[in-house]
TIKE-577362 format. One record per residue: x, y, z of N, C-alpha, C in turn; residue number from 0. Coordinates in Angstrom, 2 decimals, m for minus. Example, Ala and Ser with C-alpha at 12.3 -4.5 7.8 and 13.67 -1.06 7.14 Angstrom:
# TIKE-577362
- 13.19,m5.69,7.80,12.30,m4.50,7.80,13.20,m3.30,7.80,0
- 12.85,m2.25,7.08,13.67,m1.06,7.14,12.90,0.03,7.87,1
END
This chain:
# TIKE-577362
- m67.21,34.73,48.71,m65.93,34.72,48.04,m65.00,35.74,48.68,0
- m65.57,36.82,48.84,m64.56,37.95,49.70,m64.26,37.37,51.08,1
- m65.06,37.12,52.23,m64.76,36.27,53.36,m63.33,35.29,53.05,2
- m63.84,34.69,51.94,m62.65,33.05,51.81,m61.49,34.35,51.56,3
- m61.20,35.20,50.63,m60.49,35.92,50.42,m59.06,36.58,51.23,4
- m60.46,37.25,52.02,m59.82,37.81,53.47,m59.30,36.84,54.49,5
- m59.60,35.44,55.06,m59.21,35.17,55.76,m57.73,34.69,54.94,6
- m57.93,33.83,53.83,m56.65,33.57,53.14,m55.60,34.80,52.93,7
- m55.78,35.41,53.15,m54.95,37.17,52.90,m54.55,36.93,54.29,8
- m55.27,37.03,55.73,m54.57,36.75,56.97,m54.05,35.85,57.00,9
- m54.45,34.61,56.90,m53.28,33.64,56.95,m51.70,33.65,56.47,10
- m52.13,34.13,55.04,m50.85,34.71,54.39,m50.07,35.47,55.58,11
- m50.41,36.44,55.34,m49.59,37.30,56.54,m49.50,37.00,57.40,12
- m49.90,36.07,58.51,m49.92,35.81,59.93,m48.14,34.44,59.74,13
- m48.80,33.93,57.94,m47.30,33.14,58.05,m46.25,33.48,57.70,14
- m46.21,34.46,56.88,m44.94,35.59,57.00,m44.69,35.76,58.18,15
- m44.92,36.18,59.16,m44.63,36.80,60.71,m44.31,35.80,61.47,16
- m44.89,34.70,60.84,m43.92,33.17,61.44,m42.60,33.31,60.98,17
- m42.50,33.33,60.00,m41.33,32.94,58.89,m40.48,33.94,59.70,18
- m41.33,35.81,59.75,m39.59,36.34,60.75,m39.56,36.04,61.69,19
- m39.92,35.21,62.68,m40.10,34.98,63.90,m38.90,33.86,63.92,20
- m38.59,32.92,62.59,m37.96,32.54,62.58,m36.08,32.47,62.08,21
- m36.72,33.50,61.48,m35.10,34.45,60.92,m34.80,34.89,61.55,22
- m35.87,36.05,62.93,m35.07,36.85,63.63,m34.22,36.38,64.95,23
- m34.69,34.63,64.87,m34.63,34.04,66.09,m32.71,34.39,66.31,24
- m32.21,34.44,65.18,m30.48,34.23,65.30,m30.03,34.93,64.06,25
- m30.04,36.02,63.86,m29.18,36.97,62.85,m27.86,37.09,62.85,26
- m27.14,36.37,61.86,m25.60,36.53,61.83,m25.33,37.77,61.38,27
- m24.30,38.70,62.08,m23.95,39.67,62.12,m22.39,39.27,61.12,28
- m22.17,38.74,61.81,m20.44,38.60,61.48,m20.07,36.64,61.35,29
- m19.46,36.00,60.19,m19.46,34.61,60.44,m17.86,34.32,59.57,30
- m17.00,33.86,59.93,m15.67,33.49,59.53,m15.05,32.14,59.01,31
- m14.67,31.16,58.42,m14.57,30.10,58.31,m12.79,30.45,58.04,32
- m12.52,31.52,57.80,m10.60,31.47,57.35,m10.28,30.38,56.49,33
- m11.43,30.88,55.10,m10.54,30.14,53.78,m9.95,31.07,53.05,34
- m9.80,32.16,52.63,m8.78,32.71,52.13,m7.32,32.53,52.04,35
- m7.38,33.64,51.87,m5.49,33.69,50.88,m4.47,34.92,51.24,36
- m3.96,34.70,51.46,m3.05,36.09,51.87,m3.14,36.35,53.29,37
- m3.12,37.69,53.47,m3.08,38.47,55.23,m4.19,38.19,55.12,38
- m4.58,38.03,56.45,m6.43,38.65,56.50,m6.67,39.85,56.41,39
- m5.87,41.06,56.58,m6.24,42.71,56.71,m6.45,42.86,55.62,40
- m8.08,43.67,55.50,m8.38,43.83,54.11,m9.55,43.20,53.42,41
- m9.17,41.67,53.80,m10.39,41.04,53.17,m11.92,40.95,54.33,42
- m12.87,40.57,53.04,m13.88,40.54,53.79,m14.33,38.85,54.62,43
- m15.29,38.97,55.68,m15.61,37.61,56.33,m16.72,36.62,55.22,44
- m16.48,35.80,55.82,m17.58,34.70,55.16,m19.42,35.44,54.97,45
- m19.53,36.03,56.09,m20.70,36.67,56.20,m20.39,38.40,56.79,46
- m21.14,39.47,56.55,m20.91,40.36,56.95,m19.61,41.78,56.15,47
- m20.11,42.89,55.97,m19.84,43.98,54.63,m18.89,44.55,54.76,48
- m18.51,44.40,56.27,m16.88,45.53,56.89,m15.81,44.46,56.43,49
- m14.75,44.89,56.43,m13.61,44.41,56.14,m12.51,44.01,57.56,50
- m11.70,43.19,57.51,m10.84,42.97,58.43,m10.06,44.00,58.87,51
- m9.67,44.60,60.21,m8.24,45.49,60.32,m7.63,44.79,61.12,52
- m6.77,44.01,60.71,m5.64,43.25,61.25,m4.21,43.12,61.44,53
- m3.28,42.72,62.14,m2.01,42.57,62.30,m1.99,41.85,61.14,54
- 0.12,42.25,60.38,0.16,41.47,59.02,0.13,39.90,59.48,55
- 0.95,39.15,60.59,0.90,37.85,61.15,m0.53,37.17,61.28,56
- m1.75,38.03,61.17,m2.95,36.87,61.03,m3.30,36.65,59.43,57
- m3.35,35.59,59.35,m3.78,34.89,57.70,m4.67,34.71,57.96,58
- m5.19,34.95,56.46,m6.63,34.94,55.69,m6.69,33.19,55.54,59
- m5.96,32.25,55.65,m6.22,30.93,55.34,m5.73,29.96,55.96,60
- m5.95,29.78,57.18,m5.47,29.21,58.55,m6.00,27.99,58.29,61
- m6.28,27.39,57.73,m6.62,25.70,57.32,m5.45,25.18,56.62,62
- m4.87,26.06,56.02,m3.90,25.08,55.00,m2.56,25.12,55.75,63
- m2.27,25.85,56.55,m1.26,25.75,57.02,m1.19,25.20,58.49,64
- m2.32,25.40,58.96,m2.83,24.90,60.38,m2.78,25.58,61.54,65
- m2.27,26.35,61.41,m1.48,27.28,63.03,m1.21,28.77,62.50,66
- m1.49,29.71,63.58,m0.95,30.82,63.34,0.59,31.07,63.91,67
- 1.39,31.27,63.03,2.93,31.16,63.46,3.59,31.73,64.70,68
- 4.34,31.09,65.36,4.32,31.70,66.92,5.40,32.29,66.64,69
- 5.68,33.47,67.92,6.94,34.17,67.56,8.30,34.37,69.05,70
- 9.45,34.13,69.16,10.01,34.16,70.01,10.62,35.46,70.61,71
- 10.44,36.04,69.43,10.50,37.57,69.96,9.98,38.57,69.08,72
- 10.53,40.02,69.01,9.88,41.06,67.85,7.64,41.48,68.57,73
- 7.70,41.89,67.63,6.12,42.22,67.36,5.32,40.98,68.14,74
- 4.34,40.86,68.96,3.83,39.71,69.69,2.84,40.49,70.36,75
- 1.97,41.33,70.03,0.97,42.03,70.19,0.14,41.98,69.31,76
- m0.30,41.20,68.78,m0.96,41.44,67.27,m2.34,40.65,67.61,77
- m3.68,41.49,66.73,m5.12,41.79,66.89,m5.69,41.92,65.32,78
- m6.64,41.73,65.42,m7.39,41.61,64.15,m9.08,41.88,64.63,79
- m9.74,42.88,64.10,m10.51,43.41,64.51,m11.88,43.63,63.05,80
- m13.54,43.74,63.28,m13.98,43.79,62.27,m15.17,45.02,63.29,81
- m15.75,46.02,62.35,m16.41,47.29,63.08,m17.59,46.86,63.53,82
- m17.84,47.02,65.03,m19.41,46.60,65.84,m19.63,47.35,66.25,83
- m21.17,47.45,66.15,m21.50,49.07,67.77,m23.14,48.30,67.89,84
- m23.06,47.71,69.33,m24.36,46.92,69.74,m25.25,48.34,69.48,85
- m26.61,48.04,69.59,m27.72,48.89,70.22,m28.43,48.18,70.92,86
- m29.67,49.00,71.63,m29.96,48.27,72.61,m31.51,47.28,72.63,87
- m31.95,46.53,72.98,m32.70,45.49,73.12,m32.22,44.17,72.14,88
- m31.13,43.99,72.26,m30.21,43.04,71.27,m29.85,41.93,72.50,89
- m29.30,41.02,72.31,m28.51,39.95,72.77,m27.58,39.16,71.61,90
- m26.53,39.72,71.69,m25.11,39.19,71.34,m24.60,38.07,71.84,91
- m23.74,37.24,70.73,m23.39,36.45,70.76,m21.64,36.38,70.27,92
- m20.55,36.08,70.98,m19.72,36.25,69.95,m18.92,34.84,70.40,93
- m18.61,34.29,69.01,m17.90,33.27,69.47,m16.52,32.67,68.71,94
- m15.56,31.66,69.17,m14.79,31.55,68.30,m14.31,30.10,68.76,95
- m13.62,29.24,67.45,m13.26,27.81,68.08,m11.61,27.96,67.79,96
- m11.12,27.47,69.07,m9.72,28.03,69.10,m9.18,26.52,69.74,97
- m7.61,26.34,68.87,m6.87,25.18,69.76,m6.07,26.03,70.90,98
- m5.20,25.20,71.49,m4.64,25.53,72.88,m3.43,26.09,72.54,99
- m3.07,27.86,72.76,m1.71,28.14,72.00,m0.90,27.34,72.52,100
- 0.21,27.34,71.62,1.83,26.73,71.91,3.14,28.11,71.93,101
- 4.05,27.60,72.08,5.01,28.47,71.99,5.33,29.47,72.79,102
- 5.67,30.92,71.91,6.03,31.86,71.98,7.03,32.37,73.42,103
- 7.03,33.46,73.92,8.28,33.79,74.82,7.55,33.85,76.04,104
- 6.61,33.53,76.49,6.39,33.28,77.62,5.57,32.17,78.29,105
- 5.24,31.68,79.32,4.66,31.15,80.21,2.90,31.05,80.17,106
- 2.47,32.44,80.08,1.59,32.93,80.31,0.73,33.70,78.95,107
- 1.61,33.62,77.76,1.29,33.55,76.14,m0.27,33.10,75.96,108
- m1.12,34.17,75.18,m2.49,34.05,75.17,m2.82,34.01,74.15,109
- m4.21,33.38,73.65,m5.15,34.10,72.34,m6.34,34.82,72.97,110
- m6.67,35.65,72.67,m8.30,36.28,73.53,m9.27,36.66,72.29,111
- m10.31,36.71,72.90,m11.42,37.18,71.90,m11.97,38.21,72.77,112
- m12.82,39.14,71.94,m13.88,40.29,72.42,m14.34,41.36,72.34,113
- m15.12,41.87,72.81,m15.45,43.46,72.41,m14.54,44.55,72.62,114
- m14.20,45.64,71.69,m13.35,46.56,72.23,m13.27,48.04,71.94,115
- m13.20,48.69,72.17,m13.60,50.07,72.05,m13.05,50.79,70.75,116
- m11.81,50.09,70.56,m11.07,51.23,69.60,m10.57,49.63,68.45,117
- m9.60,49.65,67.71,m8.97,48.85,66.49,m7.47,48.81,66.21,118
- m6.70,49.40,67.35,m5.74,49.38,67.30,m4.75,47.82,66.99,119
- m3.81,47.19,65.96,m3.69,45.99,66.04,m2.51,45.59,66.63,120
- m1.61,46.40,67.01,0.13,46.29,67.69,1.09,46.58,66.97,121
- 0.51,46.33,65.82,1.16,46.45,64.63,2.55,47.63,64.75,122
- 2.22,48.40,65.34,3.42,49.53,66.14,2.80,50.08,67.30,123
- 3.64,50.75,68.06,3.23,50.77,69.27,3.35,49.34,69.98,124
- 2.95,48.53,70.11,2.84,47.94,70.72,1.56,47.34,71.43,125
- 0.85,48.02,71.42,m0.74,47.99,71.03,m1.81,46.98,71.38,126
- m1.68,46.20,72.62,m2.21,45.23,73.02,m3.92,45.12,72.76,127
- m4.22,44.03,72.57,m5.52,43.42,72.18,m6.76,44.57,73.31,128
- m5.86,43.85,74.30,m6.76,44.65,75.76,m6.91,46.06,76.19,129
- m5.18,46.58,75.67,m5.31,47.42,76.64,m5.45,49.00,75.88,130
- m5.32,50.23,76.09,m5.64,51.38,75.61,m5.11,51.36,74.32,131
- m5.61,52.07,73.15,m7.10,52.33,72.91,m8.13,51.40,72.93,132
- m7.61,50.17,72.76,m9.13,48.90,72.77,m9.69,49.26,74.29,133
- m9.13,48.85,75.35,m9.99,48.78,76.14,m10.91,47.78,76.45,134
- m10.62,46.26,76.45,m11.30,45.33,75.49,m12.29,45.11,76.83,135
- m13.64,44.95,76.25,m14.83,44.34,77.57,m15.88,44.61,76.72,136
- m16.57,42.90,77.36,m16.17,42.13,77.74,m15.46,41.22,77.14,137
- m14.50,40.29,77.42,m13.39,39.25,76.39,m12.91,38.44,77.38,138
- m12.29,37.96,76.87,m11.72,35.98,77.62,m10.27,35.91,76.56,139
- m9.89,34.68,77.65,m8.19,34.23,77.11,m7.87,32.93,77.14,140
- m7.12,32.42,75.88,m6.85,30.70,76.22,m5.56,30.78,76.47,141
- m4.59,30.44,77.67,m3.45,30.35,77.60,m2.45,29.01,77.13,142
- m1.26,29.48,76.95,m0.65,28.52,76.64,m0.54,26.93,77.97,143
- m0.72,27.43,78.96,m0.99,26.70,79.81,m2.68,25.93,80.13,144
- m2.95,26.03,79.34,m4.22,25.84,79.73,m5.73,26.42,79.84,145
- m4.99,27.42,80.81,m6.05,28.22,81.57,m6.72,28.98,80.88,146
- m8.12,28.96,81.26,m8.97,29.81,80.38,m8.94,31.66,81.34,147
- m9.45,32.88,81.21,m9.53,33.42,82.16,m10.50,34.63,81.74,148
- m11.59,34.89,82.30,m12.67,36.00,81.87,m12.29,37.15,82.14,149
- m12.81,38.30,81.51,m12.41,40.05,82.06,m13.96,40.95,81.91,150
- m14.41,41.50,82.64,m15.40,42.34,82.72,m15.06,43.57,81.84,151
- m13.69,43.93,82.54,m12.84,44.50,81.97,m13.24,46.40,82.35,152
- m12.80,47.28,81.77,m11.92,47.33,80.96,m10.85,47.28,80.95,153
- m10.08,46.55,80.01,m8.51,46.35,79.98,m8.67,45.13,81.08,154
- m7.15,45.08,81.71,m7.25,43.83,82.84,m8.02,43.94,84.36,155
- m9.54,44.54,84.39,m9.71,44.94,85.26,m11.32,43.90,85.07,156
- m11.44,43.27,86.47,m12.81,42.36,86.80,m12.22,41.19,86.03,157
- m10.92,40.44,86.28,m11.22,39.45,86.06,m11.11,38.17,86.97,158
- m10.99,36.75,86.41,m11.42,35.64,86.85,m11.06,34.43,86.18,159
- m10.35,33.25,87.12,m10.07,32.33,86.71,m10.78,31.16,86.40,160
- m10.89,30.89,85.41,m12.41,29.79,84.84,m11.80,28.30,84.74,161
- m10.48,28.20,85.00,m9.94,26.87,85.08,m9.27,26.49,84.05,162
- m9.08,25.33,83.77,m7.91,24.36,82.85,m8.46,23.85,81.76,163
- m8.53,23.47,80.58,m9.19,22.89,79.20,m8.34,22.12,78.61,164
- m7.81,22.87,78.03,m6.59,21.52,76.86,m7.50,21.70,75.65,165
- m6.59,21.42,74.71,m6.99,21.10,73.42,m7.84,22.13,72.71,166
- m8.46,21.94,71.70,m9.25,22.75,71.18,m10.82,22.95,71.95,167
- m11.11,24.48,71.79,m12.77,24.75,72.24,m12.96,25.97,72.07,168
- m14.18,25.86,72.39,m14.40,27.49,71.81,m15.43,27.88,73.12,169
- m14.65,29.63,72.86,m14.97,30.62,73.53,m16.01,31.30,73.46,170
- m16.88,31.71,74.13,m17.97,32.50,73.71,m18.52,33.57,74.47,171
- m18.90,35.18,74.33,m19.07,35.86,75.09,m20.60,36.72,74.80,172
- m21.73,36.42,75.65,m22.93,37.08,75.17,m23.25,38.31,76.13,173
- m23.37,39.50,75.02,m23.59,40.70,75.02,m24.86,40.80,75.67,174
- m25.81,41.43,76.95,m27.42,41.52,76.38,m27.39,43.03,76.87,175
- m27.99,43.71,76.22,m28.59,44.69,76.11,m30.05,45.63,75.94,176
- m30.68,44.23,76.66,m32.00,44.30,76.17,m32.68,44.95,77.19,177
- m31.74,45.85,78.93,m31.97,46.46,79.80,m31.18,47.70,79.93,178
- m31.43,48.44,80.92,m30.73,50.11,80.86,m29.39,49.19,80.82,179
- m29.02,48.74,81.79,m27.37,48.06,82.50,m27.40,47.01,82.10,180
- m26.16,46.80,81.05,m26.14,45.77,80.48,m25.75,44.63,81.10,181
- m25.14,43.51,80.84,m24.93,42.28,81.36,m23.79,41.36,80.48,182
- m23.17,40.61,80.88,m22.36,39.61,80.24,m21.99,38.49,80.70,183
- m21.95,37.14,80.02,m22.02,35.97,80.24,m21.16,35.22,79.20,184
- m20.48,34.52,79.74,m18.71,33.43,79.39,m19.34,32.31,79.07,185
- m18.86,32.00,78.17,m18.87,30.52,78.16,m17.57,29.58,77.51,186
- m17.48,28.16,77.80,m16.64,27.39,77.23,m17.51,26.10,76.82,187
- m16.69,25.98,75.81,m18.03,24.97,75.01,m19.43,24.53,75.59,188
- m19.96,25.76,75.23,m21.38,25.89,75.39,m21.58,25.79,76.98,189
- m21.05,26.02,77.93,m21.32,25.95,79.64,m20.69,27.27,79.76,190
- m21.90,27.73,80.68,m21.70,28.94,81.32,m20.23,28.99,82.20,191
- m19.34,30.04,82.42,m18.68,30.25,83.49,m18.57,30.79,84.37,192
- m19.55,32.35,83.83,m19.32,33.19,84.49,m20.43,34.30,83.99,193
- m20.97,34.98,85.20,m22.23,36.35,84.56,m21.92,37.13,85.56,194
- m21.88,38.75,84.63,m21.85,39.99,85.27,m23.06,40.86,84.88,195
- m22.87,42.12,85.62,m24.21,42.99,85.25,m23.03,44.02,85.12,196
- m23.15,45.20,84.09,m22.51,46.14,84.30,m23.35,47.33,85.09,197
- m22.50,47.84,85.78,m22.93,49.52,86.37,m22.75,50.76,85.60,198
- m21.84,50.84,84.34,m21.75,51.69,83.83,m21.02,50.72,81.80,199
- m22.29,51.22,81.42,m21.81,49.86,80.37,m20.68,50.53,79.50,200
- m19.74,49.49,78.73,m18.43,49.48,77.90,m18.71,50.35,76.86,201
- m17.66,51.20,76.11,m17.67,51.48,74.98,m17.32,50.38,73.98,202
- m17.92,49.92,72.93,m17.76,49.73,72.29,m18.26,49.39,70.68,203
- m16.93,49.11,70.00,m16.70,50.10,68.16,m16.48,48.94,67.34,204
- m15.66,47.61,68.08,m15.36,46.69,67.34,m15.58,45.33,68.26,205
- m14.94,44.22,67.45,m15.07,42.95,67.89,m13.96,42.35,67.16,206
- m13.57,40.93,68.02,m12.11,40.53,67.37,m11.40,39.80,68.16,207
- m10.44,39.30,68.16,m9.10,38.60,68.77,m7.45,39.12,68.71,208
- m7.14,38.39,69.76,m5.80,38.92,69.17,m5.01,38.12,70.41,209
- m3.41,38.49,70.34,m2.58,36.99,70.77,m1.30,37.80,71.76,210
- m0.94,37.20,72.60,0.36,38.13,73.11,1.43,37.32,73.30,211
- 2.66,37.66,73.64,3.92,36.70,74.05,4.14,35.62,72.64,212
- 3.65,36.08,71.52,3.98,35.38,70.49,3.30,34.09,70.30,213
- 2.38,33.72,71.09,1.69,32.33,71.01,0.89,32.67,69.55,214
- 1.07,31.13,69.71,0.97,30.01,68.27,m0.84,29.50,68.93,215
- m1.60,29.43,67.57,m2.70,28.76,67.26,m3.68,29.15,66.04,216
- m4.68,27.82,66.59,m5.51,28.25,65.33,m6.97,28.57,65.38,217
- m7.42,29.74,64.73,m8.83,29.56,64.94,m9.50,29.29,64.11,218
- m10.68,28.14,64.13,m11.12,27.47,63.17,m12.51,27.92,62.81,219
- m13.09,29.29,63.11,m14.19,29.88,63.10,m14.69,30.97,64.15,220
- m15.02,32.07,63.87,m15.36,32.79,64.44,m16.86,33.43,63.90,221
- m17.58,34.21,64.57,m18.79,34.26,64.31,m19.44,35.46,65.46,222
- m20.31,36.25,65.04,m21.20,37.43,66.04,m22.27,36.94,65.36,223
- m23.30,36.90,66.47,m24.87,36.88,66.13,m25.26,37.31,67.18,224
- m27.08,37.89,66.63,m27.74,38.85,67.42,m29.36,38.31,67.35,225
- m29.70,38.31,68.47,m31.38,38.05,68.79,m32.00,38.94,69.38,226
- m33.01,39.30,69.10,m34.19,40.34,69.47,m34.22,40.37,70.98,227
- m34.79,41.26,71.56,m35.23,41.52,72.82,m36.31,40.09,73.26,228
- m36.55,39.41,74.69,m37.65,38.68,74.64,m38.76,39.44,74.23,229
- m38.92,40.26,74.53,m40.23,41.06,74.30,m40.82,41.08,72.67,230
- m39.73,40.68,71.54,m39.96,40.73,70.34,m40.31,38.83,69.77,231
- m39.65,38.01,70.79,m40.08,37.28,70.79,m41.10,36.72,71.21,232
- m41.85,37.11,72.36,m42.95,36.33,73.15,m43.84,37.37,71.56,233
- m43.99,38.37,71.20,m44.93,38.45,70.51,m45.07,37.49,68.86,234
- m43.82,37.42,68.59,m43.36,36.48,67.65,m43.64,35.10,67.48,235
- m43.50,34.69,68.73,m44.15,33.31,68.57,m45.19,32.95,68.94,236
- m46.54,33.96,69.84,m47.42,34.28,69.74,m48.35,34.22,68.05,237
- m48.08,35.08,67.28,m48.25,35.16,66.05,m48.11,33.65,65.34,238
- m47.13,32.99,65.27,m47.00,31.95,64.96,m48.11,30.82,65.81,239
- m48.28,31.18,67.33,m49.20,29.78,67.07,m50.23,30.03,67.00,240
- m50.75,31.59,66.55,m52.30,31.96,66.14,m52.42,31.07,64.39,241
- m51.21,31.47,64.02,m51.24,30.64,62.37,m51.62,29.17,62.21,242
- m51.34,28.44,63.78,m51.96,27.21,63.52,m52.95,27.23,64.11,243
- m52.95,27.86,64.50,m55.19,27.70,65.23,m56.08,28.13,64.37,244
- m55.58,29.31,63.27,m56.51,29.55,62.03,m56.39,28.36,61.37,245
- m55.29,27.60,60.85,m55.02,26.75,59.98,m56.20,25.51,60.85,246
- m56.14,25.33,61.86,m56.58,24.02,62.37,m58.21,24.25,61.70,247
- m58.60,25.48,62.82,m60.15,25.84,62.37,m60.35,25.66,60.69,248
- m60.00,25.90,59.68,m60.09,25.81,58.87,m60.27,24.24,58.24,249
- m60.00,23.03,58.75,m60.19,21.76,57.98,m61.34,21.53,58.32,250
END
């Protein structure tokens, strides 16, 4: 009776350690859907405990109206930011589904997403998404023209032209940190564009988007998630297929 006991006591536990093997596979950090009401500065995300610090021009409820309002002149620096600080043996994920801006006073009018050092929103000053105090790296840009364009960064520094899109897609930028020198990798709907290694890795405090030259759009979800080191996995799913070799032996 103690034998039957004990092995049923391991099993137990061996399938717990499945079960995190399977939670830890993709931990949402941060997840957005923009149904709210009002500004977004202030409120909290769909998933995740920090609060928004945002320009007053981003809304909390970008479905009902459809677009974030473009502007022809005035304030056209504006960022919206929520508090991150990777550690290390992580792999990040950050992503967002964005249509193709319109409008605003220039040519070359952006939305960008990405990591950034500081939270500044433009709000005065002038205060660009990218550039000092953010410092933004790594992050990407959809222009009003089209063009998508990657940054190693910091600020406008290591970047790269990833080509032409149209329409709506989403951006995505994965963090890994699961080595001394970190690494980063672009994507556009789900295809790689682009991978770097850093030599001296980024500061960074937050995560976020933000828009310049007054361009108009919408983002229809945004989202950070985080996965274990491989090393937490190969033992993880290890564990898991010992749970079916006890289970098998057992009939």
């Amino acid at each position: 009776m103690m034998r039957k006991f004990t092995k049923t006591t391991t099993l137990a536990a061996l399938a717990g350690l499945a079960l995190a093997a399977s939670s830890a596979h993709a931990a949402t950090i941060y997840s957005e859907t923009f149904s709210g009401t009002g500004d977004l500065n202030g409120t909290t995300p769909d998933t995740g405990a920090n609060t928004w610090v945002a320009s007053t021009d981003w809304n909390a409820d970008w479905n009902a109206d459809g677009s974030i309002t473009g502007s022809t002149s005035g304030t056209d620096d504006d960022s919206a930011f929520l508090s991150f600080a990777p550690t290390s043996g992580n792999v990040y994920t950050l992503s967002a589904t964005v249509t193709q801006p319109t409008s605003g006073f220039s040519t070359s009018a952006w939305v960008g997403l990405g990591f950034t050092a500081s939270a500044a929103t433009g709000s005065s000053g002038g205060t660009g998404f990218y550039s000092a105090p953010n410092n933004a790296s790594p992050w990407m840009l959809y222009r009003v023209n089209s063009e998508v364009k990657t940054y190693a960064g910091s600020g406008t520094a290591g970047s790269a032209i990833e080509g032409n899109y149209g329409g709506t897609i989403t951006l995505s930028i994965e963090l890994d940190t699961t080595a001394a020198q970190w690494t980063a990798e672009w994507f556009v709907n789900g295809s790689s564009v682009r991978a770097e290694a850093y030599s001296t890795n980024p500061t960074i405090t937050h995560v976020g988007f933000g828009r310049e030259d007054g361009a108009s759009s919408t983002l229809t979800s945004f989202s950070l998630t985080a996965i274990p080191e491989p090393g937490a996995h190969a033992l993880l799913a290890g564990l898991t297929g010992l749970v079916f070799v006890m289970l098998r032996r057992r009939r």
